[in-house]
ROLUMZA-169824 format. One record per residue (C-alpha): residue number from 1; x, y, z. Coordinates in nm, 4 decimals. Example, Ala and Ser with C-alpha at 12.3 -4.5 7.8 and 13.67 -1.06 7.14 Angstrom:
ROLUMZA-169824
1,1.2300,-0.4500,0.7800
2,1.3670,-0.1060,0.7140
END
This chain:
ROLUMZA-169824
1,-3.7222,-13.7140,4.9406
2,-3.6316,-13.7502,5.2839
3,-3.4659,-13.4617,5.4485
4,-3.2902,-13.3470,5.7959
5,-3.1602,-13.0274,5.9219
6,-2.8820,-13.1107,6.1210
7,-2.7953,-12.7735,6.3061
8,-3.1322,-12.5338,6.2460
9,-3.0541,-12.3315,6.5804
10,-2.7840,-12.1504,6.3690
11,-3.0469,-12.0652,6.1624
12,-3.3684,-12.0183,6.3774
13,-3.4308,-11.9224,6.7480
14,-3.6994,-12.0188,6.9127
15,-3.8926,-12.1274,6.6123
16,-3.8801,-11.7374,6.4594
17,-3.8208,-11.8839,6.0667
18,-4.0645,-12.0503,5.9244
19,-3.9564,-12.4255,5.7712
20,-4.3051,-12.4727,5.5311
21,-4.1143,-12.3920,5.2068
22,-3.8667,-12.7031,5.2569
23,-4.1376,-12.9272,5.4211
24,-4.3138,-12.8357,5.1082
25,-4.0078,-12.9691,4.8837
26,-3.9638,-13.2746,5.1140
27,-4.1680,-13.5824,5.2092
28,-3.9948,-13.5682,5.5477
29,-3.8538,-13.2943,5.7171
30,-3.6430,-13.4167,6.0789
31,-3.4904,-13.1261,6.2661
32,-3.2156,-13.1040,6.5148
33,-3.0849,-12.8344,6.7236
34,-2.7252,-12.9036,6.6758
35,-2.5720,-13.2283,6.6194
36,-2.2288,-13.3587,6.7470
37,-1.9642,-13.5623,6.5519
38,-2.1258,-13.8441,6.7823
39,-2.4854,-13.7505,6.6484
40,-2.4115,-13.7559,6.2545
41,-2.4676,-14.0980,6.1556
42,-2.7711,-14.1451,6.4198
43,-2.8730,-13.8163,6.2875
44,-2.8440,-13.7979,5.8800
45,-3.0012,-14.2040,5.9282
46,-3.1545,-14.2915,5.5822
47,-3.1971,-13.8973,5.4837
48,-3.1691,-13.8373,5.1321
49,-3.1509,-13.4608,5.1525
50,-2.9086,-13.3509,5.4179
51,-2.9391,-12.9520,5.5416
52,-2.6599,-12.7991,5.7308
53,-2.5114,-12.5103,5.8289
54,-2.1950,-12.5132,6.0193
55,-2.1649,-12.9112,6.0988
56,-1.8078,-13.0112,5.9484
57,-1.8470,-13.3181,5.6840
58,-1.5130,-13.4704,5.6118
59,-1.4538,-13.7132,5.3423
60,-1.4302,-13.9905,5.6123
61,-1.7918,-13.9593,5.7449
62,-1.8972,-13.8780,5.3788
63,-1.8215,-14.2374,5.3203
64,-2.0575,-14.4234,5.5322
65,-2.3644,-14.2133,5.4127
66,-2.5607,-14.4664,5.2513
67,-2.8743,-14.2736,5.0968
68,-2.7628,-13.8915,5.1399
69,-2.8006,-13.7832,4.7489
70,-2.8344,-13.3805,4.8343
71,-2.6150,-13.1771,5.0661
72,-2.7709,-12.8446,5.1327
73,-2.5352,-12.5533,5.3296
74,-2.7626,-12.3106,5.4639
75,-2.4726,-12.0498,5.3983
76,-2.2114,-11.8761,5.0951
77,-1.9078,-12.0862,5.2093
78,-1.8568,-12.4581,5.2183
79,-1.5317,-12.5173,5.3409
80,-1.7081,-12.7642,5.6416
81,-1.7808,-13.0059,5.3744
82,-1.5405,-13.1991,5.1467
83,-1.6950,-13.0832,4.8252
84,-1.4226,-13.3201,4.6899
85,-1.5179,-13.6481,4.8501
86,-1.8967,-13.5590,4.8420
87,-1.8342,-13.4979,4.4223
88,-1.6380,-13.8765,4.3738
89,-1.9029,-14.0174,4.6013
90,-2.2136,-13.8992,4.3842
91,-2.3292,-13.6332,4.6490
92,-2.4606,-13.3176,4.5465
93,-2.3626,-13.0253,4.6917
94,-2.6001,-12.6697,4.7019
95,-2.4985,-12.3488,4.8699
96,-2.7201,-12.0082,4.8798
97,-2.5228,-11.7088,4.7567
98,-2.5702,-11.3940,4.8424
99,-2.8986,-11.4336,5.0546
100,-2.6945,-11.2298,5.3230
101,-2.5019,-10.9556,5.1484
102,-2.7443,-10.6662,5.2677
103,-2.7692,-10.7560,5.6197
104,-2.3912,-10.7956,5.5954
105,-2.3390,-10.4757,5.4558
106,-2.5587,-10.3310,5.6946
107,-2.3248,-10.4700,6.0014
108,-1.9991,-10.3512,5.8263
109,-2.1303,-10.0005,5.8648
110,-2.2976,-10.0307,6.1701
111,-1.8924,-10.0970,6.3193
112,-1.7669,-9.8653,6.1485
113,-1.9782,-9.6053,6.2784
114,-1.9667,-9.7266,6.6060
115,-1.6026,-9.6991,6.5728
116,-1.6001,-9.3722,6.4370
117,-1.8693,-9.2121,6.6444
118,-1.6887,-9.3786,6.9558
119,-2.0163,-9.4741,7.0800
120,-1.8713,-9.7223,7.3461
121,-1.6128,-9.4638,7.4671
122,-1.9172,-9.1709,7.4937
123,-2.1069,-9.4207,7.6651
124,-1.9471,-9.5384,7.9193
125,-1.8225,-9.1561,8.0180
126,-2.1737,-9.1023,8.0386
127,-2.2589,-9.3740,8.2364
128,-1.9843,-9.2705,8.4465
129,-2.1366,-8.8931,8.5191
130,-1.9128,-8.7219,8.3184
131,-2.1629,-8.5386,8.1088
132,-2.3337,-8.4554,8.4244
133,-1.9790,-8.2980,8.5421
134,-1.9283,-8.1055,8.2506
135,-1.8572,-7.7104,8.2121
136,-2.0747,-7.7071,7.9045
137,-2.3247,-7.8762,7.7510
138,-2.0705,-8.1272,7.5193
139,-1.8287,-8.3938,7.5533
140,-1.5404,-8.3969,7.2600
141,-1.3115,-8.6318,7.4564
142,-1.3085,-8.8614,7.1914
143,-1.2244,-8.7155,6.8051
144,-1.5356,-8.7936,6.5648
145,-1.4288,-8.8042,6.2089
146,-1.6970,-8.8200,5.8998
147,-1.7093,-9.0620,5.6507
148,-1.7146,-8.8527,5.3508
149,-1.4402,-8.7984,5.1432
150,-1.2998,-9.1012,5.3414
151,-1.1226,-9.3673,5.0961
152,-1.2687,-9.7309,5.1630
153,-1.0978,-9.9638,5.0078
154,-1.2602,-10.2906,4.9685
155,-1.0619,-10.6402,4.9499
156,-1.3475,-10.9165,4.7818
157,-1.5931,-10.7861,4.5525
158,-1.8844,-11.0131,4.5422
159,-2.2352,-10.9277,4.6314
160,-2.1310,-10.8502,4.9904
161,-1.8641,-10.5972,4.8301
162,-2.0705,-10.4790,4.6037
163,-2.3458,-10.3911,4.9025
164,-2.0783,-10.2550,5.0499
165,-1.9708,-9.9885,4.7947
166,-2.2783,-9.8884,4.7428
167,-2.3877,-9.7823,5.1218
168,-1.9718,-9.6216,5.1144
169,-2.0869,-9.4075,4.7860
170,-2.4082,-9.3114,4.9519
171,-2.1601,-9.1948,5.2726
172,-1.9793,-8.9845,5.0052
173,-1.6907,-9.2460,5.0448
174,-1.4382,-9.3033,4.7696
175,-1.3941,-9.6832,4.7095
176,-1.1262,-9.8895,4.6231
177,-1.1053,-10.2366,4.4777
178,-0.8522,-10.4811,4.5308
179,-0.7362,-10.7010,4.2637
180,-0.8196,-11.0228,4.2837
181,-0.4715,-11.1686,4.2886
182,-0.1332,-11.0937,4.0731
183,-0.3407,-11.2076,3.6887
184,-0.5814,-10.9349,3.7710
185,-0.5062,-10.6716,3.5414
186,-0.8199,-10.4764,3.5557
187,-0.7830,-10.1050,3.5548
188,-1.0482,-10.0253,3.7872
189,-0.8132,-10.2782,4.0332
190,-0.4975,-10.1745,4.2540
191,-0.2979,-10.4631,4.3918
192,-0.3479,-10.5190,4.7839
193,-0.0244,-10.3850,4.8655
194,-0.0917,-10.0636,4.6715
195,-0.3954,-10.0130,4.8122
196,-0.3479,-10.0512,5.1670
197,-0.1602,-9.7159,5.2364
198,-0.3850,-9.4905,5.0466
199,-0.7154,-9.5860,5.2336
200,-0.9021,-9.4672,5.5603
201,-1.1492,-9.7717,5.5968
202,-1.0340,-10.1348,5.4863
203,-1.3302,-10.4118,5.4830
204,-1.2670,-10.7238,5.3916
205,-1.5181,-10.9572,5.2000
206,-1.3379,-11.2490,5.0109
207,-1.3445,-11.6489,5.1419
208,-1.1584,-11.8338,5.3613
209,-0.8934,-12.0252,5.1727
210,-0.5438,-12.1627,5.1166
211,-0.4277,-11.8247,4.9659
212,-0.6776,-11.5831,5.1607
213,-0.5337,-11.7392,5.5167
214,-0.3065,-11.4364,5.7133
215,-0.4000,-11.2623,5.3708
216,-0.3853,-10.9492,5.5860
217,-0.1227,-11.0247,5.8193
218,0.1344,-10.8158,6.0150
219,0.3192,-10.6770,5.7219
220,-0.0283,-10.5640,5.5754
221,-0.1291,-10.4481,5.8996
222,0.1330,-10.1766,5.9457
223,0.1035,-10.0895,5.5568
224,-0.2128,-9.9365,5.6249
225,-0.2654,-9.5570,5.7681
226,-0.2150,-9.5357,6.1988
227,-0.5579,-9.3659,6.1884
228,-0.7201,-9.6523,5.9486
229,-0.9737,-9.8436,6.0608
230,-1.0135,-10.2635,5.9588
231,-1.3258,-10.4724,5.9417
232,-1.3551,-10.7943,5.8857
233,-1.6983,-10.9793,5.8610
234,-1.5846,-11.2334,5.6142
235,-1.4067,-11.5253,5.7746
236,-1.1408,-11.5740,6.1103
237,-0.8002,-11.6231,5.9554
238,-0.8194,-11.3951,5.6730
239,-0.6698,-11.0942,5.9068
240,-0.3840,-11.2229,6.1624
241,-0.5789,-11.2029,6.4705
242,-0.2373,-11.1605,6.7186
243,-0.0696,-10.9071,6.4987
244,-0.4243,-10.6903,6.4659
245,-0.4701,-10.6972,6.8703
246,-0.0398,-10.5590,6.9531
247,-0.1306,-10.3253,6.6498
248,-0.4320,-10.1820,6.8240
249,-0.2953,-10.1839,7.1285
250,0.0374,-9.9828,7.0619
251,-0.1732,-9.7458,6.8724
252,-0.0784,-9.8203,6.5581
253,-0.3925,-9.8009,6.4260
254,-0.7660,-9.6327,6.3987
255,-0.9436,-9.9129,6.5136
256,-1.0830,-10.2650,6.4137
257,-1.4439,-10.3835,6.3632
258,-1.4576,-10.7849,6.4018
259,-1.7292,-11.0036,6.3595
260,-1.5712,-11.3346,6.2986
261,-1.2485,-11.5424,6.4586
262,-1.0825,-11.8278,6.3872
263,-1.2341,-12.0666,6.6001
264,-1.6000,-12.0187,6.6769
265,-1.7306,-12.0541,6.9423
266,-1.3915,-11.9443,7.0622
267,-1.3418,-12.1874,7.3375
268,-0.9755,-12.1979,7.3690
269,-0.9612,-11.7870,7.3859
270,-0.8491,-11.5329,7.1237
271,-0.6059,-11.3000,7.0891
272,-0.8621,-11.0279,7.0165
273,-1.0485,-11.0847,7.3317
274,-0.8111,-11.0474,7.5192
275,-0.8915,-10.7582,7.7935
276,-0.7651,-10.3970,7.7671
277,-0.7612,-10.3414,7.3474
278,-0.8883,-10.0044,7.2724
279,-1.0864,-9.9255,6.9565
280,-1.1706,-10.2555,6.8836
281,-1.5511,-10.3904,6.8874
282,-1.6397,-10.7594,6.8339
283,-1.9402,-10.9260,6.7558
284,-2.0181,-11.2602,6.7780
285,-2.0678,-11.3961,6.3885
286,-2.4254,-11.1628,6.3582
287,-2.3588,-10.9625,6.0605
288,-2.5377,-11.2186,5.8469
289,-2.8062,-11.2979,6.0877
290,-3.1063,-11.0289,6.0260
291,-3.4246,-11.2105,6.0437
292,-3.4767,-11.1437,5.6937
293,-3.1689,-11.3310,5.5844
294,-3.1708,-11.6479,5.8189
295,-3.5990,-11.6652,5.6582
296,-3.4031,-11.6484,5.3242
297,-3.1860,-11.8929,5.3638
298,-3.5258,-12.1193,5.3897
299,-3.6712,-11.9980,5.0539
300,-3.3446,-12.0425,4.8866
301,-3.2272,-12.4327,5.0020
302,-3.6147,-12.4940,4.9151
303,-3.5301,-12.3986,4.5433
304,-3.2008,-12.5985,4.5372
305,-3.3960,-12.9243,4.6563
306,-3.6878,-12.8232,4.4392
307,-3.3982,-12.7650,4.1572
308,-3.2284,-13.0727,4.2052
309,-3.5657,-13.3057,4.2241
310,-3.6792,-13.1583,3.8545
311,-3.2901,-13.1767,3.7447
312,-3.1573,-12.8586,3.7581
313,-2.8244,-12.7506,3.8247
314,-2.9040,-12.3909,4.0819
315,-2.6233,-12.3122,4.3012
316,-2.4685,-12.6482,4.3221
317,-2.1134,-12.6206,4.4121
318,-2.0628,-13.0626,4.3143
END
């Protein structure tokens, strides 16, 4: 089968994952960097197995792929490709779940600490000689608070969640689950707007859709603890990015770890990066991007083509 990777620089720079497993899977293997809405059809040209990451695939470009029997999302979600249209069309549709969920987990704590430790804040008063200026031989400008005893409650438990409780338990952390909507009755479950005033640390793991959009939005927001601390490395849009940045700027809360906005790359601007909001780090969409996950990511979409050649249904989505 004939195959092309339509956006690898999201998943490899300068050449540091290796591509032999799917070369191995596919007669042909064409590579580009990134492709434009321009590029696609020039692009995808008579591939049979099409391998993409972010590129958006709406039903109306769908429709004039010819020979495209196999599309392969080098990520968890799939809302850039009309699973829908690719489904009526006869398309195939593979995603790779939870290739990412430790190196995810991994960033979730890394803000938190960073948040909680103030690094940035003790930094910069270093770099600015006030450590050097001090009567004695510590700085406690900024409070530091531990993480033990701490309540994190956790809205999306999948793998990622599921990584994520278990590095909070190792902190000592008591965690919380949110239910998964108003038909989850599960005991070990407390409906989101329960939850959200009884915990320190909120971090969000469920998918961008129709009902998860402004799921945490301004009435949320101001539900939760002033001293609680928010971090989203799921998707932009699940937490109302204008009503998080007045919240963190009046004070109103602990502080806000983000690693994902709306619109990425954020080209028009964002209310969160706006200058002057304290407590509040951003990254730009890393948290799944260890080198151990994006070489993953290769193994795994060469066992959904391998799958789908021999017949097998393994992580199709259509």
């Amino acid at each position: 089968m004939k195959g092309v990777f339509l956006d690898l620089d999201t998943v490899s720079f300068g050449g540091d994952v290796r591509l032999r497993p799917l070369e191995k899977v596919l007669s042909v293997l064409r590579t580009f960097g990134t492709t434009t809405p321009e590029q696609l059809l020039e692009h995808v040209a008579d591939a049979e197995v099409v391998i993409l990451n972010k590129v958006r695939l709406p039903a109306e470009l769908l429709q004039k792929f010819s020979s495209v029997k196999l599309i392969c999302v080098a990520a968890t979600g799939t809302n850039n490709v009309d699973v829908a249209a690719a489904w009526e069309r006869g398309m195939a549709v593979c995603n790779v779940p939870a290739y990412a969920a430790e190196a995810v987990a991994q960033h979730v704590f890394a803000l938190l600490l960073a948040l909680t430790q103030h690094l940035k804040e003790y930094e910069a008063l270093l770099q600015d000689g006030a450590w050097r200026r001090a009567p004695q031989f510590t700085l406690l400008d900024y409070p530091i608070r531990e993480l033990s005893g701490k309540r994190m409650g956790i809205v999306g438990h999948g793998d990622i969640g599921r990584a994520v409780e278990k590095i909070a338990t190792a902190f000592g952390m008591q965690v919380l689950i949110a239910a998964r909507d108003r038909s989850d009755t599960r005991t070990s479950r407390l409906p989101l707007h329960e939850m959200l005033p009884l915990v320190d640390v909120l971090s969000v793991h469920v998918p961008l859709l129709a009902e998860t959009q402004d799921l945490i939005g301004a009435r949320e927001l101001t539900m939760l603890r002033p001293d609680a601390v928010i971090i989203n490395c799921a998707r932009g849009g699940i937490v109302n990015e204008r009503a998080l940045a007045d919240l963190l700027r009046a004070g109103r809360l602990g502080g806000a770890g983000v690693d994902v906005l709306s619109e990425e790359p954020p080209v028009n601007g964002n209310p969160l990066l706006e200058p002057g909001i304290p407590n509040l780090i951003v990254t730009p969409h890393i948290a799944w991007a260890s080198h151990e996950a994006r070489q993953r990511v290769i193994h795994e979409m060469a066992d959904n083509v391998a799958a789908f050649r021999r017949g097998q249904l393994r992580n199709r989505v259509a």
